[in-house]
N, C-alpha and C positions, 0 to 999 in steps of 0.2 A: 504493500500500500504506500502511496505516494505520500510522506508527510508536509503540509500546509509551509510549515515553517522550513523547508531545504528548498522552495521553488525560490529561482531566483536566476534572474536575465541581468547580466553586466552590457550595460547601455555604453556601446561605441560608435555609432551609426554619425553621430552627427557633435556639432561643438556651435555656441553659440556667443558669440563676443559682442560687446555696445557697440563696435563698429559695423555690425552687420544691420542692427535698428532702426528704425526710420522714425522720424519726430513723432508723429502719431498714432498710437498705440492699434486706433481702430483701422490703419492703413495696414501696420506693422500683421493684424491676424489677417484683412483678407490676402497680403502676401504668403502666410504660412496655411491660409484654409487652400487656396487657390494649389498650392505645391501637394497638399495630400489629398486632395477631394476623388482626386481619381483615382485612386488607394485604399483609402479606407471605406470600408464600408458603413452607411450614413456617419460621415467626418461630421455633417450636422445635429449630431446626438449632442446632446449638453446636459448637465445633471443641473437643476435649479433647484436649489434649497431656501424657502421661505420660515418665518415663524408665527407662531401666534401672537396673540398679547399680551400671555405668560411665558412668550423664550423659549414655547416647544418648537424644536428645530424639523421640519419634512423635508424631505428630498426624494427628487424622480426625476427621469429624463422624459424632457421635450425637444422636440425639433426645432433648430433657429432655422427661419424661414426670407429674414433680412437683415441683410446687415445696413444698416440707416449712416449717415452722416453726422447720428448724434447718439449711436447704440446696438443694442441686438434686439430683434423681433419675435416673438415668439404668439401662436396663436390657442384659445384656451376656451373652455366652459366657465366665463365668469363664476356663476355657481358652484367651479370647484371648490377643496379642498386649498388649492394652491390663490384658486381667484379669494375666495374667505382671510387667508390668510394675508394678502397683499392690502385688502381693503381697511385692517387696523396697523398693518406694519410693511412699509413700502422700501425696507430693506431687505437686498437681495443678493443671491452670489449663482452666478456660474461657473460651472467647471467642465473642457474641453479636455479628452485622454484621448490624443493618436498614437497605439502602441506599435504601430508598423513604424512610427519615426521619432518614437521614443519623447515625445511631446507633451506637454501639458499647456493649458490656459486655463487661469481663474481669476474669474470679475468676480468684484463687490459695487454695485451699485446701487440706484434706486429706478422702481419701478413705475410706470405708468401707463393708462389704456392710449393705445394711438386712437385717431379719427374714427369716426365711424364710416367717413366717406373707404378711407383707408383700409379698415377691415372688410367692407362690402368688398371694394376691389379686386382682395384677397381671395376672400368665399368665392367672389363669380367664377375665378380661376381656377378651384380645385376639379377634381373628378366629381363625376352629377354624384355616385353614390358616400364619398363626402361628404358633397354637403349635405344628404341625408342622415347621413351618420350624425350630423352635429344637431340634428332635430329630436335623434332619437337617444341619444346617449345622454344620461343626466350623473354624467360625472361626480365622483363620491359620495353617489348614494347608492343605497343596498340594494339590492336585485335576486326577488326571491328566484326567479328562474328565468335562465336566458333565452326559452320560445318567448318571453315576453318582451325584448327587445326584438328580437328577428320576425316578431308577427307586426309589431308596430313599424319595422322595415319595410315592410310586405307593404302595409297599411301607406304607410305614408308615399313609400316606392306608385303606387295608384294613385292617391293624391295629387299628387305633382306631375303624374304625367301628363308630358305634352304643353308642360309651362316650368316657369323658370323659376328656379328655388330663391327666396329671400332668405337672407342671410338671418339667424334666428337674434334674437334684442340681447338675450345671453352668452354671444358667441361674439369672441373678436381678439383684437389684437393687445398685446401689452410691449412697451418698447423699453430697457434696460439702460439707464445712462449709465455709464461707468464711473463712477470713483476711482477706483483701482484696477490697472491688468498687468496682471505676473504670466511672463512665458522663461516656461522653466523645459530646459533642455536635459536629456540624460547622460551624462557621462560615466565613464568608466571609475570605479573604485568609490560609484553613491557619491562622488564629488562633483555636484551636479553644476549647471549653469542656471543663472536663475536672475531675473532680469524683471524691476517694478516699474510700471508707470504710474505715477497718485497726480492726482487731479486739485492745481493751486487754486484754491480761495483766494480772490484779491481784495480786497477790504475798499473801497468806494473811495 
């Protein structure tokens, strides 16, 4: 039996120096998204971890879907667990693992809903059965059985045919301003590379 604690990969692939960085952090990752995307499989995975109003910490992975001029994209079931927790505590972190290139990214920012022109946008673009999905899923709630999702698929799949899905009032976007982003390279002998951007307050 393979014991937990002997796995262990000595990261040489790659070395990361401040000369290699570019001014802006959010330029700096779609250089390094754009280098793995063809690589990894969903390189767009990100783990977001929110809290409550007591400090309980959640985390799961959603899809970043834009990378904006002023953040990261992500789109959600307001209703969630994750949309709840955003709505009393708009502090947030993401974290990006590309293990084919030995990579890491982790933001701390702050969260908020983009547009709703914005998320409409978004919706029109997905796959029709999509945007069904986002009709019929009510994200973090219990589900005595799952013919009751798939008959209400069924259900709404009729619904709509032969017209154009609206984007549901609880369905949209949230956009991540960064505070902070650390890309941390792996090197050889766990003597990693590891590289902060923090974001200056200027006082008026």
């Amino acid at each position: 039996m393979n014991k937990i604690e002997h796995n262990r990969i000595d990261y040489n692939l790659h070395k990361l120096s401040k000369s290699d960085l570019v001014y802006s952090p959010l330029n700096q990752f779609k250089l390094w998204f754009n280098e793995v995307s063809n690589d990894v499989l969903e390189a767009n995975a990100m783990v977001l971890s929110t809290s409550d109003n007591h400090g309980i910490v959640d985390s799961r992975v959603v899809l970043l879907k834009q990378i904006t001029k002023s953040g990261f994209v992500f789109y959600t079931n307001y209703n969630s667990l994750k949309g709840k927790h955003i709505e009393t505590n708009s502090n947030v972190s993401l974290c990006f693992f590309w293990p084919q290139f030995q990579r890491q990214v982790r933001v701390q920012g702050i969260v908020r809903k983009i547009s709703i022109k914005s998320s409409e946008t978004y919706f029109n673009s997905r796959p029709r059965k999509s945007q069904i999905a986002a009709w019929v899923s009510q994200q973090s709630s219990r589900v005595v059985n799952r013919l009751i999702l798939e008959d209400r698929f069924i259900n709404l799949d009729q619904e709509f045919k032969n017209k154009p899905i609206k984007k549901p009032d609880f369905w949209g976007g949230y956009n991540v301003f960064p505070k902070s982003v650390e890309f941390w390279q792996g090197r050889e002998s766990r003597l990693h590379d590891r590289f902060l951007y923090t974001k200056k307050i200027v006082n008026g």
